[in-house]
C-alpha positions as CSV (number, residue, x, y, z in Angstrom):
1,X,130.3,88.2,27.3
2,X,130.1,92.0,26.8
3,X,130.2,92.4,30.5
4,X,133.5,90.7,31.1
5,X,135.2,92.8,28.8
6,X,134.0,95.6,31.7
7,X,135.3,93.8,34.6
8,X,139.1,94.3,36.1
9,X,141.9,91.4,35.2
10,X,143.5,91.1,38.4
11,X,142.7,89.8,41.5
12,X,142.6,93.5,43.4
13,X,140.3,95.2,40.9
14,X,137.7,92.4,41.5
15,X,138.0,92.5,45.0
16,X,137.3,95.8,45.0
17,X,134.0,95.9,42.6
18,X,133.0,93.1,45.0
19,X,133.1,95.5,47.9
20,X,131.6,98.0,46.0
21,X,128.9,96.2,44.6
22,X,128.1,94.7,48.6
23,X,128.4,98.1,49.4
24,X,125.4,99.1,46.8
25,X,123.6,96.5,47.9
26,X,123.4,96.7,51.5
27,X,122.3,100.2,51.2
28,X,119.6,99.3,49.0
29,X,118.7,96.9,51.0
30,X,119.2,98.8,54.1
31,X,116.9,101.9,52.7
32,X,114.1,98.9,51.9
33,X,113.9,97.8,55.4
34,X,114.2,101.7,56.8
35,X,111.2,102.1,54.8
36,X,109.3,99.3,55.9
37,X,110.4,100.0,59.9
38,X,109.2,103.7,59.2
39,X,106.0,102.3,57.4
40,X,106.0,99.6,60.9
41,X,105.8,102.9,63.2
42,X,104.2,105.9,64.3
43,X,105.5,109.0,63.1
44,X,105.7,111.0,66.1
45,X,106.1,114.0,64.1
46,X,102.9,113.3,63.0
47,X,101.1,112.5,66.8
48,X,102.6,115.3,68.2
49,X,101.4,117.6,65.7
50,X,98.1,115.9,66.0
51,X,97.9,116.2,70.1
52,X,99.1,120.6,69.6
53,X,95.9,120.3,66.7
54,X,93.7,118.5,69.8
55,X,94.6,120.7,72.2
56,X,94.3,124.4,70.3
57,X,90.9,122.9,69.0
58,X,90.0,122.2,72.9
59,X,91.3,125.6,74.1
60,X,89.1,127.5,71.6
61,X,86.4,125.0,72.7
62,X,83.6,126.1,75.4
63,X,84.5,123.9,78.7
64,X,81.3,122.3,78.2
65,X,81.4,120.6,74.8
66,X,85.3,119.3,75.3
67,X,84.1,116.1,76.8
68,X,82.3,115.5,73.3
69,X,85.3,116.5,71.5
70,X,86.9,113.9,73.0
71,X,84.2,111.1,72.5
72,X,84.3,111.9,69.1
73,X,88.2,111.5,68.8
74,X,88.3,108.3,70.6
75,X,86.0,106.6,68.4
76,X,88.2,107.5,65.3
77,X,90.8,105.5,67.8
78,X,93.1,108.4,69.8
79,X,92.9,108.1,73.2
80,X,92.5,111.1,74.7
81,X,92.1,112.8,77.9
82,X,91.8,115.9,80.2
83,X,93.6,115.8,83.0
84,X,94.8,118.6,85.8
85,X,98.2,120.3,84.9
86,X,99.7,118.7,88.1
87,X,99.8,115.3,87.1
88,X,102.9,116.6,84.5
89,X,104.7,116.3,88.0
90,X,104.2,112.9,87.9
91,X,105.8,111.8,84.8
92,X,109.5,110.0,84.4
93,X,111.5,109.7,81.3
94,X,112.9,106.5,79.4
95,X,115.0,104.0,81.4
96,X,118.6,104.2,81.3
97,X,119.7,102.1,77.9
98,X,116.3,103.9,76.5
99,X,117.5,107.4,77.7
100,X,121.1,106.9,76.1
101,X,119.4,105.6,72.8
102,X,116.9,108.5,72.8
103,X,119.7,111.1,73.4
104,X,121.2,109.4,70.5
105,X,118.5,109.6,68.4
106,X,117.6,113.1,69.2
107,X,121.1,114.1,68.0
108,X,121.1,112.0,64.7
109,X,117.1,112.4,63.6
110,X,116.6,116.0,65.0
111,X,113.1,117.1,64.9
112,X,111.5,119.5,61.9
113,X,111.3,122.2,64.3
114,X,108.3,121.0,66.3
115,X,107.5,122.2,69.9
116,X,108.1,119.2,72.3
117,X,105.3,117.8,74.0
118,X,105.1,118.2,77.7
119,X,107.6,116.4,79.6
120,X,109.6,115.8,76.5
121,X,109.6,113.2,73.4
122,X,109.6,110.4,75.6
123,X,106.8,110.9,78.7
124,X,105.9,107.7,80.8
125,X,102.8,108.2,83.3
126,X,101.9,105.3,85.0
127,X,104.4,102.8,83.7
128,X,102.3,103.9,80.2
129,X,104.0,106.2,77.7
130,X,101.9,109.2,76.6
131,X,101.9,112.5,75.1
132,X,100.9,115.8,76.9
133,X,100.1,119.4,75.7
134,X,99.0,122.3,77.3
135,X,95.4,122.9,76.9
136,X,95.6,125.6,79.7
137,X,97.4,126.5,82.6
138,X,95.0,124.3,84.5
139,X,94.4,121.7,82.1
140,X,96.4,118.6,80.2
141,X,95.6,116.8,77.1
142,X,96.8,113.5,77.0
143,X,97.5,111.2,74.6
144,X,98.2,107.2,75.7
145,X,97.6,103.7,74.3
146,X,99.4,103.6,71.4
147,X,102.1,101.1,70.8
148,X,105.9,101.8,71.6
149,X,107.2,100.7,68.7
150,X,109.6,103.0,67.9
151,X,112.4,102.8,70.5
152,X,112.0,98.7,69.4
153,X,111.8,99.2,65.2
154,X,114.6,98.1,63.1
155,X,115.7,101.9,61.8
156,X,116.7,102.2,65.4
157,X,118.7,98.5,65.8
158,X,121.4,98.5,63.9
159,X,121.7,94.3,64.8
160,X,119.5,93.3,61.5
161,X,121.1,96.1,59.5
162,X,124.6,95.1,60.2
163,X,123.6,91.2,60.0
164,X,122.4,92.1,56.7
165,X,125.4,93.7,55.7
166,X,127.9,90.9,56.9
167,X,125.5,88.1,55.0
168,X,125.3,90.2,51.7
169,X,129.6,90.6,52.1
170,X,129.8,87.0,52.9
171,X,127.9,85.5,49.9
172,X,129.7,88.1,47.6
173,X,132.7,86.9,48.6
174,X,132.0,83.0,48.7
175,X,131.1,83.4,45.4
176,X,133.5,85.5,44.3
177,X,136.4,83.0,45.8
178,X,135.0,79.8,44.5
179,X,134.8,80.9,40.8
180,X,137.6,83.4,40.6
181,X,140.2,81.9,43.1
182,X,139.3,78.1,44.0
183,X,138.4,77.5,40.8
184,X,142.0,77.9,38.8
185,X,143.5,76.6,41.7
186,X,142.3,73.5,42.0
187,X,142.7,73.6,38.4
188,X,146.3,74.1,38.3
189,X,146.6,71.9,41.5
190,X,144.7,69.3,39.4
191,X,147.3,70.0,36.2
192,X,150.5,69.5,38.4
193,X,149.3,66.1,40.1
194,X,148.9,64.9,36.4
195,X,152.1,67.0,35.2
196,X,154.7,64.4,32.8
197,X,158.5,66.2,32.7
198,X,158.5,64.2,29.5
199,X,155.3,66.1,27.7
200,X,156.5,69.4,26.0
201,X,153.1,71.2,25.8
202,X,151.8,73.5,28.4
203,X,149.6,71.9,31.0
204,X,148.9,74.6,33.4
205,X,146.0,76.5,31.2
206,X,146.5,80.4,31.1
207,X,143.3,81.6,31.5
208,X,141.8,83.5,34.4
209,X,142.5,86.8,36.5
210,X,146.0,89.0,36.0
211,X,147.6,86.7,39.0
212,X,146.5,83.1,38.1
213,X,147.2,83.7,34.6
214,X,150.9,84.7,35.9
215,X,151.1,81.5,38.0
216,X,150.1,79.2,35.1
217,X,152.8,81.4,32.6
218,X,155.3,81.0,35.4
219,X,154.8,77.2,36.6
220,X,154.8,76.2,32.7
221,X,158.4,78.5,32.2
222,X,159.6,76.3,35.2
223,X,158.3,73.1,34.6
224,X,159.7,73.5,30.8
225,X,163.3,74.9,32.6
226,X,163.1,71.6,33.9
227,X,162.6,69.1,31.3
228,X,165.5,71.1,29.6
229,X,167.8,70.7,32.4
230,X,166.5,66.7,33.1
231,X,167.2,66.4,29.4
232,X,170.5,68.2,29.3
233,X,171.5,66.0,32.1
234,X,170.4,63.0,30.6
235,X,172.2,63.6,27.3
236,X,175.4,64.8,29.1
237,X,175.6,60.9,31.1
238,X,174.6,59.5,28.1
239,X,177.6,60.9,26.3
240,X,180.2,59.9,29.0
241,X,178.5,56.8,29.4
242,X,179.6,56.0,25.7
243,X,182.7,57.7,25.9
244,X,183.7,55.4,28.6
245,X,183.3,52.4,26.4
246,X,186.5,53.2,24.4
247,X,189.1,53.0,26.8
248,X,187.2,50.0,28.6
249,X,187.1,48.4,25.4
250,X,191.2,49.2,25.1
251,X,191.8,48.0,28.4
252,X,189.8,44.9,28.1
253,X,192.1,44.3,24.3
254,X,195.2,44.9,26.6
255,X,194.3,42.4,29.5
256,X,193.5,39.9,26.4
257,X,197.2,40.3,25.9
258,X,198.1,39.4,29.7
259,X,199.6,35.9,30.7
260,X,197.2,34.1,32.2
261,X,197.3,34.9,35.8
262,X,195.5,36.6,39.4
263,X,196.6,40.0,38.3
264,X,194.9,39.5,34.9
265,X,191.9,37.4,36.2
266,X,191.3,40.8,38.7
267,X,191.7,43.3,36.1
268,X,188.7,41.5,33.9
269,X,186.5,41.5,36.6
270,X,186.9,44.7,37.5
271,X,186.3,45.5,33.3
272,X,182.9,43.5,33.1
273,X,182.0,44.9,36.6
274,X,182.7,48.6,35.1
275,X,181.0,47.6,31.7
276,X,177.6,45.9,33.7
277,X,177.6,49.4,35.7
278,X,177.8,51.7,32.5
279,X,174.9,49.1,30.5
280,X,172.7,49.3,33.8
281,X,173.1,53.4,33.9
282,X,172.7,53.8,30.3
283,X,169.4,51.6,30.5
284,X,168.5,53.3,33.5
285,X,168.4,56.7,31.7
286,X,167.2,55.2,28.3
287,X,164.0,55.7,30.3
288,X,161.4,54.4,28.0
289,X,158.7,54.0,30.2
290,X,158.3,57.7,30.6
291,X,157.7,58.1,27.0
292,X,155.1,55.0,26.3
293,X,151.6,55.8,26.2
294,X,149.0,54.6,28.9
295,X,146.4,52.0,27.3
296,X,144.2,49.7,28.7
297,X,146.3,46.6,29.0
298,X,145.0,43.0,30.9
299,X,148.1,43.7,34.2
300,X,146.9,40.0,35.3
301,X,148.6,38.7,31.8
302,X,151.1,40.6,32.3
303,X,152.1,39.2,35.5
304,X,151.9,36.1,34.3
305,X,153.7,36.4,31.5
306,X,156.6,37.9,33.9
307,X,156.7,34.8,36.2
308,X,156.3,32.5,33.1
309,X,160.1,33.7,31.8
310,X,161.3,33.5,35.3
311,X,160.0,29.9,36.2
312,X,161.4,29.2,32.5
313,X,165.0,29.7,33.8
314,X,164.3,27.4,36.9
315,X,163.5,30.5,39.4
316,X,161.1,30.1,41.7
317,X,158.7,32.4,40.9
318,X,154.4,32.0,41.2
319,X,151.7,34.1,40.1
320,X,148.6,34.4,42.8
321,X,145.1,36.7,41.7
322,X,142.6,36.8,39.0
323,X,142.6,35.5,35.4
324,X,141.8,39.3,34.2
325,X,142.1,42.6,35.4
326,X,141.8,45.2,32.4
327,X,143.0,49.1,33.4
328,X,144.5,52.1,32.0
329,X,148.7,52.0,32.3
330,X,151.7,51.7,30.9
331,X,152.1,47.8,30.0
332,X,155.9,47.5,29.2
333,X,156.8,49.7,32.3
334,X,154.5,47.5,34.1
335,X,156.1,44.9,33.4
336,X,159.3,46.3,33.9
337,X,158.7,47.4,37.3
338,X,157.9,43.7,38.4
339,X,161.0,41.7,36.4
340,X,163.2,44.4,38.7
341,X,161.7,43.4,41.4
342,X,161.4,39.8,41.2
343,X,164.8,39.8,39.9
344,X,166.0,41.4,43.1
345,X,164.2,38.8,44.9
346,X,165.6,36.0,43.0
347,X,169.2,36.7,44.0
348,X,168.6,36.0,47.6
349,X,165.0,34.4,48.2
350,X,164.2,30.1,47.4
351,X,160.4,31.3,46.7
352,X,158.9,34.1,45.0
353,X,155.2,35.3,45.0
354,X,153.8,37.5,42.9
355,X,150.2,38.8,43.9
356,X,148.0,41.0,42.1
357,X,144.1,42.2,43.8
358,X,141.3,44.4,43.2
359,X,141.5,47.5,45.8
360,X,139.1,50.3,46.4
361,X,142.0,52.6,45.5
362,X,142.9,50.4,42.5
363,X,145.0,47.6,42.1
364,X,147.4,46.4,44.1
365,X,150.9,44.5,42.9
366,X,152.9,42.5,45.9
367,X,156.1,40.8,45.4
368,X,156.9,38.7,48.1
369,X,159.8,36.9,49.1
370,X,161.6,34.8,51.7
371,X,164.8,36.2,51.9
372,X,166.8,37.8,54.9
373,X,164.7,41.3,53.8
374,X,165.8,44.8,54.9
375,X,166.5,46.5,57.9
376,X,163.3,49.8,58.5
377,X,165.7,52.0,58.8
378,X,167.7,51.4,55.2
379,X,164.5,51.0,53.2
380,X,163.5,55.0,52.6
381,X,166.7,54.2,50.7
382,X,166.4,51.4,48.3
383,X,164.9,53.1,45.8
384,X,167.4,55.9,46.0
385,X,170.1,55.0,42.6
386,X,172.9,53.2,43.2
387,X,172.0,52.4,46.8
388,X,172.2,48.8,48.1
389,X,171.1,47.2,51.2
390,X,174.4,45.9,51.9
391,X,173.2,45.1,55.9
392,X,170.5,42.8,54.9
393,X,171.2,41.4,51.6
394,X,175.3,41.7,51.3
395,X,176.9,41.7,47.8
396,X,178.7,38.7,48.2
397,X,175.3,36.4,48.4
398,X,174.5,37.5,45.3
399,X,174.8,34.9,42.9
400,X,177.6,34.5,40.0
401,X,176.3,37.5,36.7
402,X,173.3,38.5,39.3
403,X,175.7,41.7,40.6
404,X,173.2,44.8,42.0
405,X,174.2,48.3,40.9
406,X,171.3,49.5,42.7
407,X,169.4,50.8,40.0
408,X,166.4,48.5,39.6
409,X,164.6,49.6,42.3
410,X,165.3,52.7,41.0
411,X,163.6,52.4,38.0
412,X,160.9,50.4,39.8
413,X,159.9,53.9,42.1
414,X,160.2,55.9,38.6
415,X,157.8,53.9,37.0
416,X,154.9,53.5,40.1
417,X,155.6,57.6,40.3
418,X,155.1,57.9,36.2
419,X,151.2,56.3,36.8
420,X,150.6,58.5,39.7
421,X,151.0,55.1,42.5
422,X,152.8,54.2,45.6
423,X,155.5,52.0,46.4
424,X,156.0,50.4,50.1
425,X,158.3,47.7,51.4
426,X,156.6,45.2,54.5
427,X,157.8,42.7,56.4
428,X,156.7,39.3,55.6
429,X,156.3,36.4,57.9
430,X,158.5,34.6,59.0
431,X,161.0,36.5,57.5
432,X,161.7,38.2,53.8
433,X,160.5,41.3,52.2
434,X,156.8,42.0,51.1
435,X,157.0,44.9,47.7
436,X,153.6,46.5,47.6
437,X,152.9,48.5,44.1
438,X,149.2,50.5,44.4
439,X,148.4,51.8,40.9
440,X,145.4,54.1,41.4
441,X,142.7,53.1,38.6
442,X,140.0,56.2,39.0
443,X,137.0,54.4,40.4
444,X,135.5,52.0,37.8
445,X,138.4,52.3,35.3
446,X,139.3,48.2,35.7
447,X,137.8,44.8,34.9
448,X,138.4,42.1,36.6
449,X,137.2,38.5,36.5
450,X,138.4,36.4,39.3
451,X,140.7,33.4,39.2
452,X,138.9,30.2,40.2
């Protein structure tokens, strides 16, 4: 923990110690494998020096005991040989991408101040490399047969060191990005999915680098900016919703006081139309299902229980699925959701079903219907408030007290949104209107037991 204390807060300042810290480590690495490629090659400091040694040692040497010299050399494992002074005319240098790396290197490593052999560093006599000196102005000493490793060694490729450099920066960086970036991220990302405009406490968690800490500060200040303004909003149509009853309630006193009559008959519609409008609204933003708590509830019961109070009336309403299905939601919204929508059904349909099944992604609530249904391109907006499918299902079918205001489907949308679902409208065959209601249940978080 004493280390972090060391390391930056922002997002910059780590990037950079990465950087650094793949910088120090590719070097270190980098000097390791120069020193094993040196280790890997002859030092042709060394040879060179060594063929000079030979061939001083030979010049001092009587003609006749230099063939010895040589025996003796060769079976301590140099190679040596005496050849005439003319076969230097012989030798060629590097090839052409050897000869451009050799000028290179004879720039960047210059010698210690050693004579050059003869015909250079880099002598090739009969397709063999070797190194000459001058024994005399007659005679050559030669050495061959010793490996050419080091125009092929690894100080002189920069392929592995730069391979090693880009793998080292790489895995910094990986790791680096998944704890420090994706990390809070899809932590916050994880928050927001999950986020309820009706909780006050702060669910993006402040913790982290300078920047995500900022983001989590900043989407908590706007999610609360929010809630304030939803709730300002809410308490301002709340407040005209009320003070609308008065003078309704003084116009519905004076129309009491009417002869009995068309004009009177008219205006009392119009008063309980305007008084089933303001009760829908208000209920609409009572919105209590955004405030009850999710338990583990039995949605099968629940279902049935729904269809019960409407087959109770003398609607015909049915109940299809298992006896049980146990999961984690919001049981009075549940059940909520479904009276809206059956009671939409109701007002235009002779049968009503209302399925419930055990999904992959959950469970999944249908309400189907044979009605006249609604036209594809009006249903992205029957959940919008106070819209009505006017085409399909026009007001004047609607039964006598059963008046739409558009707001239970509404309130239906609200409530699959408040448990994180989805809400889709399908045809249904032959004709009528198919609600489907997925409530996701996180993998094994439902019991079911199947009707039989």
């Amino acid at each position: 923990m004493r280390v972090k204390r060391f390391l930056p807060n922002t997002i910059r300042g780590q990037i950079t110690l990465i950087i650094i810290v793949a910088l120090i480590v590719v070097t270190l690495v980098g000097r390791v494998l120069e020193q094993w490629a040196r280790d890997a090659a002859p030092d042709m400091e060394d040879i060179v020096t060594r063929v000079d040694t030979m061939a001083e040692l030979l010049k001092a040497s009587p003609p006749d005991t230099r063939e010895a010299i040589l025996s003796a050399s060769r079976v301590a494992g140099w190679n040596f040989s005496l050849e005439p002074f003319s076969v230097s005319e012989a030798f060629t240098g590097p090839s052409e991408p050897e000869g451009a790396l050799a000028m290179a290197i004879d720039v960047l490593f210059p010698t210690d101040h050693i004579r050059p052999p003869v015909g250079g560093w880099r002598t090739f006599w009969n397709g063999e490399r070797v190194i000459a000196a001058k024994v005399d102005d007659d005679t050559l000493l030669i050495l061959s047969g010793f490996p050419d490793t080091i125009l092929n060694s690894a100080i002189l490729n920069e392929g592995p060191y730069y391979s090693v450099a880009i793998v080292v920066l790489i895995a910094f960086f990986f790791v680096f990005a998944v704890r420090v970036i994706t990390e809070p991220i899809k932590r916050i990302s994880e928050a927001a999915m999950h986020a309820d405009i009706a909780n006050s406490s702060e669910i993006f968690e402040e913790r982290g680098p300078v920047e995500i800490v900022a983001l989590a500060h900043a989407l908590n200040a706007m999610r609360s900016r929010i809630r304030v303004m939803v709730e300002s909003r809410t308490r301002m149509l709340r407040g005209i919703g009320h003070d609308l009853r008065t003078p309704l309630t003084r116009l519905r006193l004076r129309a009491d006081r009417m002869e009995d009559g068309p004009g009177r008959d008219g205006l009392l519609s119009d008063i309980m139309r305007i008084d089933g409008l303001l009760n829908e609204v208000l209920k609409y933003l009572r919105d209590d299902y955004a405030t009850e708590p999710i338990q583990r509830a039995d949605v099968a019961s629940l279902l049935q229980t729904v269809c019960a109070e409407f087959s109770d009336v003398g609607f015909p309403v049915r109940f299809e699925g298992p006896n049980r299905m146990v999961i984690d939601c919001k049981p009075m919204a549940i059940m909520r959701a479904v009276t809206n929508l059956c009671d939409n059904s109701v007002k235009f349909a002779t049968d009503v079903t209302v399925s419930l099944r055990d999904c992959k992604a959950g469970c999944e609530i249908c309400v189907t219907d044979n009605g006249p249904g609604i036209p594809e391109h009006l249903r992205e907006r029957v959940f919008e408030p106070f819209f009505k499918g006017d085409e399909a299902r026009p007001h004047g079918d609607a039964p006598e007290g059963k008046e739409d205001f558009g707001l239970g489907l509404s309130i239906v949308a609200d409530i699959v949104h408040a448990h994180r679902g989805a809400i889709s409208l399908a045809d249904n065959a032959p004709s009528g209107l198919i609600f489907q209601i997925l409530i996701p249940t996180h993998g094994g978080n439902r019991t079911t037991n199947e009707a039989k």
